[in-house]
C-alpha positions in Angstrom: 60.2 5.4 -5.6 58.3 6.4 -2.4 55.9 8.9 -3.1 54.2 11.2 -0.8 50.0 11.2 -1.3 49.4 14.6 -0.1 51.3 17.5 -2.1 52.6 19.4 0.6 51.4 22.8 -1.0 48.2 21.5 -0.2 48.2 20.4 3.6 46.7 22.5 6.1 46.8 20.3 9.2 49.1 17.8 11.0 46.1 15.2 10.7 46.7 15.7 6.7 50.1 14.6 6.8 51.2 11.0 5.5 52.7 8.3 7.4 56.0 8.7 5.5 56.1 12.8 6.4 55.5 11.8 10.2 57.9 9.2 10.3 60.3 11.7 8.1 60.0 14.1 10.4 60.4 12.4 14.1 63.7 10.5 12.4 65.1 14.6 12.1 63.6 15.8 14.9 65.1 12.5 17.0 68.5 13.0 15.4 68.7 16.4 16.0 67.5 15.8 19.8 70.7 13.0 20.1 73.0 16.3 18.2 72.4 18.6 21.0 73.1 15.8 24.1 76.4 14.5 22.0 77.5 18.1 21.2 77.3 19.3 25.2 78.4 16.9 26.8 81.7 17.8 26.7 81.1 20.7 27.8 79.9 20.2 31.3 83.1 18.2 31.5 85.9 19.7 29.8 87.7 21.7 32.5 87.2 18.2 35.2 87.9 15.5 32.9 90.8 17.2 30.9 92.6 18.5 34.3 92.1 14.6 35.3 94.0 13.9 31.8 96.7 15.7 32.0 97.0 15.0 36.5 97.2 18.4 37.6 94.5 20.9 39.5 91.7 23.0 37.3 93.3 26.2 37.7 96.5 24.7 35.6 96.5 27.3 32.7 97.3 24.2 30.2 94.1 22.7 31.1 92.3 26.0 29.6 94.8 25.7 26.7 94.2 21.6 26.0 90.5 22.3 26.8 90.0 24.9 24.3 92.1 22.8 21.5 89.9 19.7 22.0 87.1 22.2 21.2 88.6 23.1 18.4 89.3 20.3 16.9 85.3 19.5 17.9 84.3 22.3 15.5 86.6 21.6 12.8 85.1 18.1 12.5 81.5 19.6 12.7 82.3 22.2 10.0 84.1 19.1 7.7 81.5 16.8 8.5 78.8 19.1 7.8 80.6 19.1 4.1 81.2 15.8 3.5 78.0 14.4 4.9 76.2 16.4 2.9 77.7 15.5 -0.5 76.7 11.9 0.6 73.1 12.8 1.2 73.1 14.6 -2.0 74.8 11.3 -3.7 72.9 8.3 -1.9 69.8 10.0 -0.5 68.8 11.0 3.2 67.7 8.4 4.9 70.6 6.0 4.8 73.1 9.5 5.3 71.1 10.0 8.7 72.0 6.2 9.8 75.7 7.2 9.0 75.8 10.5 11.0 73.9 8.5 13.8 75.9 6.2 14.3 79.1 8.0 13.8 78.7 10.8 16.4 77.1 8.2 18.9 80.0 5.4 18.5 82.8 8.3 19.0 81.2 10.1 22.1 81.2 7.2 24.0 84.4 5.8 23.0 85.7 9.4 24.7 84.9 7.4 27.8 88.0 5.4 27.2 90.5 8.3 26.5 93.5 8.3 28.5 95.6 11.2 27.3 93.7 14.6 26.1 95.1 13.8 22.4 92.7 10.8 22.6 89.7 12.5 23.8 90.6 14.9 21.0 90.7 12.4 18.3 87.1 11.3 19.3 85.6 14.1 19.8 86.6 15.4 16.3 85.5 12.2 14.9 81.9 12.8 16.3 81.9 15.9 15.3 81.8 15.0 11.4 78.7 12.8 12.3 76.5 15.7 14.3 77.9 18.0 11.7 76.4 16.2 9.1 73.2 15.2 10.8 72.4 19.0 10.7 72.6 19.2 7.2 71.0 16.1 6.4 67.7 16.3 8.7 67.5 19.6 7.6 67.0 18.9 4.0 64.9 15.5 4.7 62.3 17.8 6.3 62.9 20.7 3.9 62.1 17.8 1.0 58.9 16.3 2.6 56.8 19.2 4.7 54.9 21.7 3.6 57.0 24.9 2.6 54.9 27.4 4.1 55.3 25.4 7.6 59.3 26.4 7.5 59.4 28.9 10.5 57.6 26.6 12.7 59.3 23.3 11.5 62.3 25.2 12.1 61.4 26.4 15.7 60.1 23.0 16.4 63.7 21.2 15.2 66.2 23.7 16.9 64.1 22.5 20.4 64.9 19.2 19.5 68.7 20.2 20.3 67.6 22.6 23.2 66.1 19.4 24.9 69.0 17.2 23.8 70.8 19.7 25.5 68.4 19.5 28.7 69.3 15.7 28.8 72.9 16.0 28.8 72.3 18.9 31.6 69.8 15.8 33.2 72.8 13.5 32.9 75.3 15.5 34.5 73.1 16.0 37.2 72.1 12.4 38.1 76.5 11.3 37.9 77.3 14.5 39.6 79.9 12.7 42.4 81.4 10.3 39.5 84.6 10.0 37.6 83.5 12.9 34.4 84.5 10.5 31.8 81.1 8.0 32.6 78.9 10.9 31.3 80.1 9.7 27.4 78.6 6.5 28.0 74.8 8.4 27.6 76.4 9.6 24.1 75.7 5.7 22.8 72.0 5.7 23.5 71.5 7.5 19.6 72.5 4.5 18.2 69.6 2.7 19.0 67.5 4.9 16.7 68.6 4.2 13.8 67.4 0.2 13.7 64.4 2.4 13.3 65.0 4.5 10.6 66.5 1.7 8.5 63.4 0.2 8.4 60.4 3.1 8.6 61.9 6.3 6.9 61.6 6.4 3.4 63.9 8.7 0.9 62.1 11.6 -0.1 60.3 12.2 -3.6 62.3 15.3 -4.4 65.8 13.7 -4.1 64.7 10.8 -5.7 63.4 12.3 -9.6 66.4 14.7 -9.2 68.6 11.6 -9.1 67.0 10.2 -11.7 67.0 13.1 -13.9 70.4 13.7 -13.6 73.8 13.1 -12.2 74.7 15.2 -9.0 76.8 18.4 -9.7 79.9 18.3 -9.1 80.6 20.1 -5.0 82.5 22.9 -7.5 79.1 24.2 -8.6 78.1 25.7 -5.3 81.1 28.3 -6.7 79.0 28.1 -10.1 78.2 31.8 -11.5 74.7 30.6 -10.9 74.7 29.7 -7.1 78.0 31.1 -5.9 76.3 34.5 -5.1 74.4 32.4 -2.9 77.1 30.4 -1.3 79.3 33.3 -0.2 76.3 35.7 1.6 75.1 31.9 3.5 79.4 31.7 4.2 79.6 35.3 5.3 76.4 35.0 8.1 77.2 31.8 9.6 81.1 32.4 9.8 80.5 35.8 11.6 78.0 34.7 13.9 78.7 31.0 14.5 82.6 32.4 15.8 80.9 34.4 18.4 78.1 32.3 19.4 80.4 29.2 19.8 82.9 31.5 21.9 80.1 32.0 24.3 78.7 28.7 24.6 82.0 27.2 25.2 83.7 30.1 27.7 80.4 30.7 29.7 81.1 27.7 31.6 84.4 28.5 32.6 82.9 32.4 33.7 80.8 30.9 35.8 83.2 28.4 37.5 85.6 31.7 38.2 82.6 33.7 40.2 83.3 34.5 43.6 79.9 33.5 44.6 80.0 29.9 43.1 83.0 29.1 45.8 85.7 27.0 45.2 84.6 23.6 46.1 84.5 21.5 42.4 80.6 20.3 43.8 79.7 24.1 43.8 81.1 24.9 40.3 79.7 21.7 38.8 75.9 22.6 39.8 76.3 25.9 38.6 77.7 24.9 35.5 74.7 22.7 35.2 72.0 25.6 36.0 73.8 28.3 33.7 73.5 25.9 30.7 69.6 24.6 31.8 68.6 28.4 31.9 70.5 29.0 29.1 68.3 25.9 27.2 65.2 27.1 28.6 65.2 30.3 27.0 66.2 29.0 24.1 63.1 26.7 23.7 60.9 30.1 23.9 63.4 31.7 21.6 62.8 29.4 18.6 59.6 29.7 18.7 60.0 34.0 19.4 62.1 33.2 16.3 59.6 31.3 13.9 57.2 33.7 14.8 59.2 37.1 13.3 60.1 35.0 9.9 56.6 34.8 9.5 56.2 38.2 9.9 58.9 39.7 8.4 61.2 37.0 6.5 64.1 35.0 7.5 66.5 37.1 6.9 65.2 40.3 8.9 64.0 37.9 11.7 67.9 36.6 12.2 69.2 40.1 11.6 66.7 41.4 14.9 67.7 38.1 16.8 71.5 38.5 16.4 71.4 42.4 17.4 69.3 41.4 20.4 72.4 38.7 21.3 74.5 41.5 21.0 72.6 44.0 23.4 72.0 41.5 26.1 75.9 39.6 26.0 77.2 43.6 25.9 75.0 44.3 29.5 75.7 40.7 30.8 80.0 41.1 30.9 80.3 44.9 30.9 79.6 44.8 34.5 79.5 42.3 37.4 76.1 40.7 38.2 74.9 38.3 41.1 74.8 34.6 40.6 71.0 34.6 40.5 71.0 37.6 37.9 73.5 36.5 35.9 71.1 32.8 35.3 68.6 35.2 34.5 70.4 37.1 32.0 71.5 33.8 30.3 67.9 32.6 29.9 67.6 36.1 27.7 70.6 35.1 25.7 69.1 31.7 24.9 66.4 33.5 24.0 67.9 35.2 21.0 69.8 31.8 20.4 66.3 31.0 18.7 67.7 32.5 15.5 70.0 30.1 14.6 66.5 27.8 14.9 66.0 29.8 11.6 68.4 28.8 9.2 67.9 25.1 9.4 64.6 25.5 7.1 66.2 28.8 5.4 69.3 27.5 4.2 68.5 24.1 2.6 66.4 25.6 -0.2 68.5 28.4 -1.2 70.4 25.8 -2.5 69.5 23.2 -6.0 67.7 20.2 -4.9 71.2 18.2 -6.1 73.0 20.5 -3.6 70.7 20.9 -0.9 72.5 18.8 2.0 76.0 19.8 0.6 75.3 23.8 0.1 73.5 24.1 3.5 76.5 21.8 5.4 79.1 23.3 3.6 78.1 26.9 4.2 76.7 26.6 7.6 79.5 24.5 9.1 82.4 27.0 7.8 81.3 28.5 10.6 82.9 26.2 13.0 86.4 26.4 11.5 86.4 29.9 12.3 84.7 29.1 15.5 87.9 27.1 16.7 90.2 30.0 15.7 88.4 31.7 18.0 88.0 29.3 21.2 91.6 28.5 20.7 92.9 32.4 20.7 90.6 33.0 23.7 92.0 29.2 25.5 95.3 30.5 25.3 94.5 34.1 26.7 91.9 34.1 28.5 93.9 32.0 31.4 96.6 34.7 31.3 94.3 37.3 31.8 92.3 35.8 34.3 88.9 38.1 32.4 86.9 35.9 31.0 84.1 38.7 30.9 86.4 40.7 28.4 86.5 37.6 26.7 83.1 37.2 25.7 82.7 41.4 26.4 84.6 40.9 22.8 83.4 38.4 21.1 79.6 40.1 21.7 80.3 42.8 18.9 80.9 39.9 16.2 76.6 39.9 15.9 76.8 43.7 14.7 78.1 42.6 11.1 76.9 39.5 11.9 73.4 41.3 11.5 73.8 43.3 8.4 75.2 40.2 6.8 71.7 38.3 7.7 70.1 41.2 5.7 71.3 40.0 2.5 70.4 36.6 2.5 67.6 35.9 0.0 64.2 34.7 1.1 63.9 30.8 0.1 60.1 31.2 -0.7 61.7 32.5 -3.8 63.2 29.6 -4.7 62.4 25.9 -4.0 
């Protein structure tokens, strides 16, 4: 067993932390950097590359439709990945679960490169998904295990910019292969695999998970309906469902809003940069939101925090499609909705211990990846009308009032300095 010399009730400083809690913690905060450039870069792609699929022009309505499925199926994986990569974690320990989700999201984003049909780049994108879906859950509850509980709102802040930088690179990667074929951007995808001939050998498994194991055998994935967690399991399910749905709509259709302004033109070089800039101002306010974010769950608790974060997302999508806006304004008002993106910072160290040690990784994938399956309802109903209606404002006009009981559902979630 690898056991921890500081009792993480008692650090005060990073200086006090030991070598396995450093290296514990750059192995989460690295995967979940490598999670947010595999998950986007699809994204700055998807109406180019799937219109070069399919050989037919942008404004082809079955491009939206194809676009929206392979997005779909992108968030079903990450919801089932987040599930079954979980239950691993909980069965054979956190370190060697990262490896897997590593390399299973890197391996399948760049295969995408080779896709020849959209069914194919479908296929590998879901696949990927059910790595970077499980990565989530699994980082989360390595760091939840191994730092010091009353750290959570900053650990939290400081993971969630992990992905907002991740994101950053793929935005950086777009930029520097803006003029080639869109498929070549998948080939940056592979670079996470490198990173986990690292972990292999410096990342220990964490104390908790290991005298759980031995005490015990895991719980079967039926107890997270158990009268004794299932309260639990259905307020986590109710939040990230709701709020997930309309936060995924929006990152997924903002690209395509911008690419229809009048201002951004109609030459594909135009739309691609300002693609590009929406999502880097998007990514910079979100690295000052988690941080806005950690710094209300100290003040007030996790659950009020999100609850104040998710009614600010509402205020600020409602003003940014109710009414038209320049190209320079609209940036602006992105880098505000980023801002209050910095909630979802929050329940990567709020979820994991709501949850028994023995069903850390599986409650907090589980619940916070159920999410996604409703999330590619909901791209796929707005792929398939949003192209008829041309108004892809009133698209995410509607999906904006989702954070209202999206918000009052945050209210109930119990405080985890409660429990573990």
């Amino acid at each position: 067993m690898s056991s921890l010399p500081n009792s993480t009730e008692e650090i005060q400083h990073l200086r006090d932390l030991s070598p396995q809690q450093v290296r514990s913690g750059l192995a989460a905060w690295l995967g979940w950097l490598f999670d947010g450039l595999d998950m986007h870069l699809y994204t700055l792609v998807a109406t180019a590359f799937v219109a070069q699929l399919l050989v037919t022009s942008e404004a082809d309505p079955e491009v939206g439709q194809k676009a929206s499925i392979i997005q779909a199926a992108f968030l079903i994986g990450w919801a089932l990945g987040g599930g079954i990569f979980g239950r691993v974690a909980d069965l054979l320990g956190r370190s060697k679960t990262l490896i897997l989700t590593i390399l299973t999201y890197a391996c399948f984003t760049g295969l995408s490169y080779f896709s020849t049909e959209w069914w194919h780049l479908m296929i590998f994108r879901f696949i990927a998904a059910l790595g970077i879906g499980g990565e989530w859950a699994v980082g989360a509850s390595l760091i939840s295990e191994t730092w010091p509980k009353k750290w959570r709102p900053w650990i939290a802040a400081t993971l969630q910019s992990a992905v907002n930088l991740g994101i950053l690179l793929a935005c950086l990667a777009g930029a520097l292969l803006e003029g080639h074929p869109p498929q070549w951007i998948f080939l940056v995808g592979i670079l996470p695999a490198f990173i986990t001939l690292w972990i292999r050998r410096a990342v220990p498994e964490t104390e908790e998970w290991t005298e759980a194991r031995n005490d015990q055998p895991a719980p079967s994935i039926l107890e997270l309906f158990s009268p004794q967690v299932r309260s639990v399991t259905w307020r986590v399910m109710l939040i990230c469902a709701v709020s997930l749905t309309a936060h995924w709509t929006f990152m997924f259709w903002q690209q395509s809003y911008i690419r229809a302004l009048p201002e951004v033109g109609n030459l594909k070089a135009a739309k691609d940069q300002a693609t590009v800039m929406a999502l880097l101002w998007i990514m910079i306010g979100s690295l000052i939101g988690n941080f806005v974010a950690g710094g209300l769950a100290k003040m007030m608790g996790f659950g009020k925090a999100i609850a104040l974060m998710l009614l600010g997302y509402f205020v600020v999508m409602w003003f940014t499609f109710s009414r038209g806006h320049s190209l320079d304004t609209t940036y602006a008002l992105f880098a505000i909705i980023g801002l209050m993106q910095g909630c979802f910072g929050l329940f990567t160290m709020c979820l994991p211990p709501l949850f028994p040690v023995l069903l850390r990784s599986t409650g907090a994938g589980f619940c916070y990846n159920i999410g996604r399956i409703l999330s590619a309802a909901g791209v796929v109903f707005f792929g398939i009308f949003s192209k008829v209606q041309g108004d892809f404002a009133g698209v995410l006009l509607a999906a904006s009032w989702l954070f209202i009981p999206a918000a009052a559902f945050a209210l109930m979630l119990p405080n985890p300095s409660e429990r573990a």
